[in-house]
VOLUMLO-500199 format. One line per field, with one value per residue (C-alpha): chain; y negated, z negated, x. Coordinates in Angstrom, 1 decimal, decimal comma, always signed. Example, Ala and Ser with C-alpha at 12.3 -4.5 7.8 and 13.67 -1.06 7.14 Angstrom:
! residues 2
kette <- (A;A)
v <- (+4,5;+1,1)
w <- (-7,8;-7,1)
u <- (+12,3;+13,7)
END
This chain:
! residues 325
kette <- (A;A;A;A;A;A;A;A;A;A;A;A;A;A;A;A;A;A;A;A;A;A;A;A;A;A;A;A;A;A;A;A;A;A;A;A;A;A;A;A;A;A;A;A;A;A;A;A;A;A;A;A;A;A;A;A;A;A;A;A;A;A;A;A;A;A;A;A;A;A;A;A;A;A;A;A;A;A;A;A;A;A;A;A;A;A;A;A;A;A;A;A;A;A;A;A;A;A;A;A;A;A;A;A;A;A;A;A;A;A;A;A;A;A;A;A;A;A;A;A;A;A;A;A;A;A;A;A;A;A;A;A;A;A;A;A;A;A;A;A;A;A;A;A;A;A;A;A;A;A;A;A;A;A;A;A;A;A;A;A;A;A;A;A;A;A;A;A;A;A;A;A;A;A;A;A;A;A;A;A;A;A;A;A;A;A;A;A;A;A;A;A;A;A;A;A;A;A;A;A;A;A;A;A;A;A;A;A;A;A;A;A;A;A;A;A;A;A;A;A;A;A;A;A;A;A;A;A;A;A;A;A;A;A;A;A;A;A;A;A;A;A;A;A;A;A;A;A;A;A;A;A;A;A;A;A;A;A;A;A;A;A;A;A;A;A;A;A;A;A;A;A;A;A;A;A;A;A;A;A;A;A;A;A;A;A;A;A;A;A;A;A;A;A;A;A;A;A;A;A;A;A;A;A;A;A;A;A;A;A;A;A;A;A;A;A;A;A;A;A;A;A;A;A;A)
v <- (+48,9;+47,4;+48,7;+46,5;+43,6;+44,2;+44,9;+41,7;+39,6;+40,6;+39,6;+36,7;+36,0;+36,8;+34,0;+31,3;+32,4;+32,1;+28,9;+26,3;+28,3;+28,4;+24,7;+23,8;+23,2;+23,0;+21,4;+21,4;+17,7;+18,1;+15,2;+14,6;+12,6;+13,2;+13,4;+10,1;+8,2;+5,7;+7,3;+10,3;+8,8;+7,1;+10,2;+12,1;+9,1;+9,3;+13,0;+12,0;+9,2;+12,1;+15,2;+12,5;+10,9;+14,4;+15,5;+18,4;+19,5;+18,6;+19,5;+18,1;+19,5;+17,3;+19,0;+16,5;+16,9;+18,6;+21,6;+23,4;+22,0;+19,5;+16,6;+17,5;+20,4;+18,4;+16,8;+20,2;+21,7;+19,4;+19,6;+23,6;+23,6;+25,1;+22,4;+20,2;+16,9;+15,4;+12,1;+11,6;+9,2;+9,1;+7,3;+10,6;+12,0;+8,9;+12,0;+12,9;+9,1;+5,9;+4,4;+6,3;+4,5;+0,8;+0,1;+1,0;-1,3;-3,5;-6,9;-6,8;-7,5;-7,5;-8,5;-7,2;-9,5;-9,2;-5,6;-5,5;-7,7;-5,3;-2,8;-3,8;-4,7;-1,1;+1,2;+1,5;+2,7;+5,3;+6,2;+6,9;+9,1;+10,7;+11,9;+13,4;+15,8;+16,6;+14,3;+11,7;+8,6;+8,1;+5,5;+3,9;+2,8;+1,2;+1,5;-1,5;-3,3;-1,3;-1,8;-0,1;+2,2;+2,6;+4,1;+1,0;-3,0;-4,1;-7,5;-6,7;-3,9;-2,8;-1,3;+1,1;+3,1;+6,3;+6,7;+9,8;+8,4;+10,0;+9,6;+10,5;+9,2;+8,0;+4,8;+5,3;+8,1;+5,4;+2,8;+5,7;+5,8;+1,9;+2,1;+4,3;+6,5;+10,0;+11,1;+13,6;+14,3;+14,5;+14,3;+13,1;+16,0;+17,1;+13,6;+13,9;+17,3;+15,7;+12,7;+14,6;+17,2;+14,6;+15,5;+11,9;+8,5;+6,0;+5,6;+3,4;+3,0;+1,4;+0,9;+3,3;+6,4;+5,5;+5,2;+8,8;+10,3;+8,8;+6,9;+5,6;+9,0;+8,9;+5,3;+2,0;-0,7;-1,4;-4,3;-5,8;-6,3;-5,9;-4,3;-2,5;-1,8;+1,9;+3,0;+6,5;+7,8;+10,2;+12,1;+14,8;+17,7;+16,2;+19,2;+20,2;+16,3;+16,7;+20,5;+18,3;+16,7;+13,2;+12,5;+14,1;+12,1;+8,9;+9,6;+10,9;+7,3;+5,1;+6,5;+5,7;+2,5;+2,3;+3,8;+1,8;-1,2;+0,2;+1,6;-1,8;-3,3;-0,6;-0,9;-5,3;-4,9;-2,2;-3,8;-5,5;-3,2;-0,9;-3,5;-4,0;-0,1;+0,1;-2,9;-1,3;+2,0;+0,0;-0,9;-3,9;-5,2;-7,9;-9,6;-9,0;-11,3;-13,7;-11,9;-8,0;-9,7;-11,1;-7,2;-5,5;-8,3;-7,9;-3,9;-4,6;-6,1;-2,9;-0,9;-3,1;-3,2;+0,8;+0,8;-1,1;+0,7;+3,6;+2,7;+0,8;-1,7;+0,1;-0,9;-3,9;-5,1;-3,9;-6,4;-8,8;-8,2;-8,5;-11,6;-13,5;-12,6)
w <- (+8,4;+4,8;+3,5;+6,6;+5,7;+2,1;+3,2;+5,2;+2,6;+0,1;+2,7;+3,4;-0,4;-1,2;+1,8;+0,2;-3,4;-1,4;+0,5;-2,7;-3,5;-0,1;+0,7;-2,6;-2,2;-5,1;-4,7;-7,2;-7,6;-9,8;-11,6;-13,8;-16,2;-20,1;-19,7;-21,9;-19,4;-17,3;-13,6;-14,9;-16,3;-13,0;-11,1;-13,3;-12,4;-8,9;-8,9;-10,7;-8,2;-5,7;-7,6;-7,7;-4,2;-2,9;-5,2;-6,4;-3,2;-3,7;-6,7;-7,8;-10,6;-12,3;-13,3;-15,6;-17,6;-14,7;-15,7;-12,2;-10,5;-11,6;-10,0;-7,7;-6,3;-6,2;-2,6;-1,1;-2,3;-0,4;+2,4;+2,1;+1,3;-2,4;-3,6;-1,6;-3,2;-5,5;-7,1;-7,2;-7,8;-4,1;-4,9;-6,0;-2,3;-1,1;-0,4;+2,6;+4,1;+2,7;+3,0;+0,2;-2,3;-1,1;-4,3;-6,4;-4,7;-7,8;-7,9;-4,7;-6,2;-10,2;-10,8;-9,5;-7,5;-5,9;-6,3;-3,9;-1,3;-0,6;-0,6;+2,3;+4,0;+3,8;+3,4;+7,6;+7,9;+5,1;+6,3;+9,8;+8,2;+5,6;+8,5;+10,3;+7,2;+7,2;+4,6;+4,2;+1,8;-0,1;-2,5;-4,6;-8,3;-10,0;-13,2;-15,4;-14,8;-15,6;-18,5;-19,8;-23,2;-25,0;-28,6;-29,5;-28,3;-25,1;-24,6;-21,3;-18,5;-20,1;-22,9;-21,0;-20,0;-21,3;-22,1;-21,4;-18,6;-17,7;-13,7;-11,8;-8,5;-6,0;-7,6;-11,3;-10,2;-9,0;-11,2;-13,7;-11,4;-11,0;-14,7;-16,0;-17,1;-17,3;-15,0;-16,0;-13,7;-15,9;-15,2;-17,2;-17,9;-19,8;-21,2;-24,8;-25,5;-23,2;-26,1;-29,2;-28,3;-27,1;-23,8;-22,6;-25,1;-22,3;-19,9;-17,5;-17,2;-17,7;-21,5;-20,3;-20,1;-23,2;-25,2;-23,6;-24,5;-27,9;-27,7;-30,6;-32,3;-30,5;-29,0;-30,9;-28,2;-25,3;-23,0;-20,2;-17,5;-15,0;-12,3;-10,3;-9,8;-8,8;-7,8;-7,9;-4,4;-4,2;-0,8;+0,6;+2,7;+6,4;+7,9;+4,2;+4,7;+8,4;+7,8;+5,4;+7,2;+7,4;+4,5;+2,2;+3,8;+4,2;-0,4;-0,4;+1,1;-1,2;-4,3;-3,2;-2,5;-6,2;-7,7;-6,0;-7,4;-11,3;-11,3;-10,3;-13,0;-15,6;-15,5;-15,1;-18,3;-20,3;-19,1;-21,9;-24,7;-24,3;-25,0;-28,0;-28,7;-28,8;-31,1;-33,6;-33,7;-34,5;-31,5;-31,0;-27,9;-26,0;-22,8;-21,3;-22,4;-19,5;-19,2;-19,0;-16,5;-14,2;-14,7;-13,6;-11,0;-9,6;-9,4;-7,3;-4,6;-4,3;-4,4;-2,2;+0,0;+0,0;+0,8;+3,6;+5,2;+4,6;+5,8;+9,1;+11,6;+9,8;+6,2;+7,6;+9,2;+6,6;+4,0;+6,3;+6,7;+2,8;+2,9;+5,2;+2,9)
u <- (-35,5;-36,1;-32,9;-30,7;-32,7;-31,6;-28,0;-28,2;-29,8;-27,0;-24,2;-25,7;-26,2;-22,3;-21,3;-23,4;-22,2;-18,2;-19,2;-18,1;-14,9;-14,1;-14,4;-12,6;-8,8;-6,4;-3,3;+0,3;+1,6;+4,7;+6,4;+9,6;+9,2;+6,9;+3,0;+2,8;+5,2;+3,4;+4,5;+2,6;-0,3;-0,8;-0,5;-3,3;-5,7;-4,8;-5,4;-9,1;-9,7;-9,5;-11,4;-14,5;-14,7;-14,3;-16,9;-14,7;-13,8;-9,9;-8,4;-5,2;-3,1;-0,2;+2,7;+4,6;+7,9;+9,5;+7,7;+6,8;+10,4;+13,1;+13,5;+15,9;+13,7;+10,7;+11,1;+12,2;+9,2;+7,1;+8,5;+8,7;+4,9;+5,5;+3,9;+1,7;+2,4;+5,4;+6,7;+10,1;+13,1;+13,7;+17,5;+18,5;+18,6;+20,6;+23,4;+20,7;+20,2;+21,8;+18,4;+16,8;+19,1;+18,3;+16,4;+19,5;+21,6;+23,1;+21,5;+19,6;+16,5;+16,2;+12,3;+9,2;+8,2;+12,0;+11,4;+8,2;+9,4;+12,3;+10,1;+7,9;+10,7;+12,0;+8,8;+8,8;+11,9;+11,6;+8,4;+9,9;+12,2;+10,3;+7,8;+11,0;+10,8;+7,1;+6,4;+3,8;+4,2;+1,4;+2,3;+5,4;+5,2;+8,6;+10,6;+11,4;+14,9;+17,7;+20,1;+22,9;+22,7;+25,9;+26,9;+29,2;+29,3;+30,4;+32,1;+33,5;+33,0;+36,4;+34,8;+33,0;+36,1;+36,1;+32,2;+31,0;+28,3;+24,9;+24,7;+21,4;+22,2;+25,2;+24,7;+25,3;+28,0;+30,0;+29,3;+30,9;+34,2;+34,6;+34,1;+36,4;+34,2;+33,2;+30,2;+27,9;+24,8;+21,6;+18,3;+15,5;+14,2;+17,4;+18,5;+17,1;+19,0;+22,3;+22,3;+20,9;+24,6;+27,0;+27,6;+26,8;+27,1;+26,1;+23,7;+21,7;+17,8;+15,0;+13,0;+11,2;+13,4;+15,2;+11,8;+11,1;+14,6;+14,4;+18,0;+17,6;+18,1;+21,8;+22,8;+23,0;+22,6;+20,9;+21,8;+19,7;+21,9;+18,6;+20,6;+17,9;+14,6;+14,5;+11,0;+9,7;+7,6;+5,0;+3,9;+2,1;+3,5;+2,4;+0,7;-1,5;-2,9;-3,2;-5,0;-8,2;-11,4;-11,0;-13,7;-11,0;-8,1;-9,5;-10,1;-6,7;-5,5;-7,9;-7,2;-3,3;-3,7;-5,4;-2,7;+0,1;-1,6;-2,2;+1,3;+2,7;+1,0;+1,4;+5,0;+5,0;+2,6;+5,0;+8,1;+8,3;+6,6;+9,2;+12,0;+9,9;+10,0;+13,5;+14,4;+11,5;+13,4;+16,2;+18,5;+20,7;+18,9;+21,0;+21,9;+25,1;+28,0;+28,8;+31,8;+30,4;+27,8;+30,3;+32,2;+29,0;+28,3;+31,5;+30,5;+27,7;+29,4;+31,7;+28,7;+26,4;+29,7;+29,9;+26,0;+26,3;+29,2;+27,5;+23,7;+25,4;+23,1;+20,1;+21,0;+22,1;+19,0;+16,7;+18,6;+18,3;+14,8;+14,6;+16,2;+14,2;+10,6)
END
């Protein structure tokens, strides 16, 4: 009799002992871009904002630098359940749904404040069809304006043809094409080593990714043509959010509402720093000549024009939607 009350006290010692490691849950978020790059800073104090309202009990791992998938892989991982959250450049998959490149659309909205208007106007719709994938959106964080790096002056979108162009979405593919030049698809991850070998002497981005890839090292100038604002969105893999107790997804949903805010900031605050950065390290930082703004304006109305053929009544009413804010 005393030993099956020590047997039982021992089982029922070993389930206590399990009970924390049982009802903590780690989860994989992985990124693309360097840990010292504000998207990634913002997602290790979002994964923080969640380890302490849950008291522990969800654990969040940031994987920066592309180090767990590349951004391409990232979404798919998601949605597979490899990983049970991701951040990604969501105009990259604009090949799956016209609607995930309506940030990129040239000169649709060039400031922040442009920039969040258009995307209120579009986050139901991409919601809507993120969910068809199992995803849920958490929260959406932009880059800077987008200029164009080059290894030699541009007076006129004529100069550009021939450059050997760094393209990470439809967008800048075919900005490439009108161009004249030639397309190579690189991304982020792989843009320091693309430049520091020459397989790419132009690009466009924000201050942000040429401070990261060091372009100084390779390109000369950088003009701010402010073409975009592309913003970077971060979900969960629907049925791992739906699988938590409400307590953990109601802290899931308030620390991405915090970090939607910071992240906005973070990068209206930077914006500038960065343009700073680059002129320090030795760039010839400009404005586009009236004449190479009018080339890339006249760009954007081929490209919004192939958007819209593309995106149809949808694309259509969420610009008009945009419009009327």
């Amino acid at each position: 009799m005393k030993s099956r009350f020590v047997r039982a006290g021992l089982i029922a010692g070993a389930m206590l002992a399990a009970t924390p490691a049982l009802a903590q849950t780690k989860w994989n978020l992985p990124a693309a871009y360097p840990a010292d790059n504000p998207h990634s800073e913002n997602l290790v104090a979002f994964a923080k904002d969640v380890d302490a309202a849950t008291s522990g009990k969800l654990q969040i791992t940031v994987h920066p630098g592309a180090s767990l998938f590349k951004a391409p892989d990232i979404k798919r991982a998601v949605v597979t359940g490899q990983a049970q959250m991701g951040e990604v450049l969501l105009s990259i998959h604009e090949n799956e749904d016209p609607l995930f490149g309506v940030d990129v659309v040239p000169f649709l909205a060039t400031s922040f404040p442009d920039a969040m208007k258009l995307y209120q106007a579009s986050k139901p719709a991409i919601t809507k069809k993120l969910e068809a994938q199992g995803l849920k959106l958490l929260f959406v964080v932009p880059w800077a304006p987008q200029g164009v790096y080059v290894n030699k002056p541009l007076a006129t979108i004529e100069d550009m043809k021939g450059l050997k162009w760094r393209a990470y979405n439809v967008g800048t593919a075919r900005i490439g094409e009108l161009v004249g030049a030639q397309s190579v698809t690189i991304q982020a991850a792989e843009l320091p080593q693309a430049l520091a070998t020459g397989v790419v002497n132009s690009f466009m981005s924000s201050g942000g990714t040429g401070y990261d890839a060091k372009a100084w090292e390779s390109l000369k100038y950088f003009y701010d043509v402010q073409a975009w604002v592309p913003k970077d969105y971060t979900f969960v893999n629907k049925a791992a959010f739906d699988a938590l107790d409400k307590p953990t997804q109601e802290a899931i949903l308030k620390a991405a509402a915090t970090a939607e805010t910071r992240g906005w900031k973070a990068w209206q605050d930077k914006s500038t720093w960065y343009i700073d950065q680059l002129k320090a390290k030795g760039m010839t930082v400009e404005p586009p000549s009236p004449a190479l703004k009018a080339g890339f304006q006249k760009i954007g109305e081929q490209l919004t024009a192939d958007w819209l053929k593309k995106a149809g009544p949808d694309g259509q009413a969420l610009i008009d939607a945009y419009k009327k804010m």
